[in-house]
N, C-alpha and C positions, 0 to 999 in steps of 0.2 A: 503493500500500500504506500511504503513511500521510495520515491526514486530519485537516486542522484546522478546528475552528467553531467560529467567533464569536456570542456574545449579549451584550444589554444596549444598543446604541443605541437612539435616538428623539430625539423632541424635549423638550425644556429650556427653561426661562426662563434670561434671562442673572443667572449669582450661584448656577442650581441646580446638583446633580450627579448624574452617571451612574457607575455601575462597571459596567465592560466585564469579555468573560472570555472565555477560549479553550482551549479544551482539545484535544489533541493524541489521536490515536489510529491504533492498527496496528501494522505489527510495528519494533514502537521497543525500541534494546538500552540507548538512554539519548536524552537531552535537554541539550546542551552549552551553549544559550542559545536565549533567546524574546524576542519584543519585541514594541511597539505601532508601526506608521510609519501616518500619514496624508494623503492627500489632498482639497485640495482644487478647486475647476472651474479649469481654467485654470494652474493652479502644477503643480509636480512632487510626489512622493513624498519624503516626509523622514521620518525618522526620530522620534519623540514619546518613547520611552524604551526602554529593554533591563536584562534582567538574565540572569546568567550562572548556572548549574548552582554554583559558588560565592558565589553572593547578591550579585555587584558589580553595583551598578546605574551608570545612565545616564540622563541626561535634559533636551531640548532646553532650551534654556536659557528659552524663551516658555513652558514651561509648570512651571518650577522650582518648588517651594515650593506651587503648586496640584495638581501632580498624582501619585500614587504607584502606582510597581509593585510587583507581589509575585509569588511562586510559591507552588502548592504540589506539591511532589516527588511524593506518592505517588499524586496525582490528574494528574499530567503538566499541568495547568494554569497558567495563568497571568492574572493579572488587573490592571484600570488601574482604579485612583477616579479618579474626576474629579472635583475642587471650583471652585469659584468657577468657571464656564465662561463664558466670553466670545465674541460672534459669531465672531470670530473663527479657535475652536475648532472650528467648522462645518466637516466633511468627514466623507469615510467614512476610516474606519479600519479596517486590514490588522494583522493577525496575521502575525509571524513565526518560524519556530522553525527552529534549528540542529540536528536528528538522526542519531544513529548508528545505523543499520539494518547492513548489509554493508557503506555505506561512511559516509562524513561531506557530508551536503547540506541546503542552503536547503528550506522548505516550507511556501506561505502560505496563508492562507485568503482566503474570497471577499471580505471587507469586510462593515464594517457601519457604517449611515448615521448621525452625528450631527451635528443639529441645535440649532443654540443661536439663539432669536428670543423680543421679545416679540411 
């Protein structure tokens, strides 16, 4: 009942940027926090940034100072700039959002691929 998609990956030179976005949908009674996590081949799932229905944000410390979240409230969205992007920024990245439907649960989307190469 509720669904999240992702746009905005591809590929990048290294130094360019992408903003990601993910919007939330279904029967939502609110939105309690949403974040970016990604992976890459072979590593685990980490977390890249979060922000909270109160605007505290969060953010891995490898992409501090290059990358920013935001929300907006009335469009249940959520989005990530990416600057200065480095190979190693290379993964897909997962949407994740905190919702209150009848009860309080996790709900991610499929991923979406970003690539940073010359």
């Amino acid at each position: 009942q509720v669904q999240l998609v992702e746009s905005g990956g591809g590929l990048v030179q290294p130094g360019g940027s992408l903003r990601l976005s993910c919007t939330a949908s279904g029967s939502i009674f609110s939105i309690n926090a949403m974040g970016w996590y990604r992976q890459a081949p072979g590593k685990e799932r980490e977390l890249v940034a979060s922000i909270t229905s109160g605007s505290i944000t969060n953010y891995a410390d490898s992409v501090k100072g290059r990358f920013t979240i935001s929300g907006d409230n009335a469009k249940n969205t959520v989005y990530l700039q990416m600057n200065s992007l480095k190979p190693e920024d290379t993964a897909v990245y997962y949407c994740k959002a905190v919702i209150q439907t009848w009860y309080n649960g996790a709900y991610w989307g499929k991923g979406t691929l970003v690539t940073v190469s010359s």
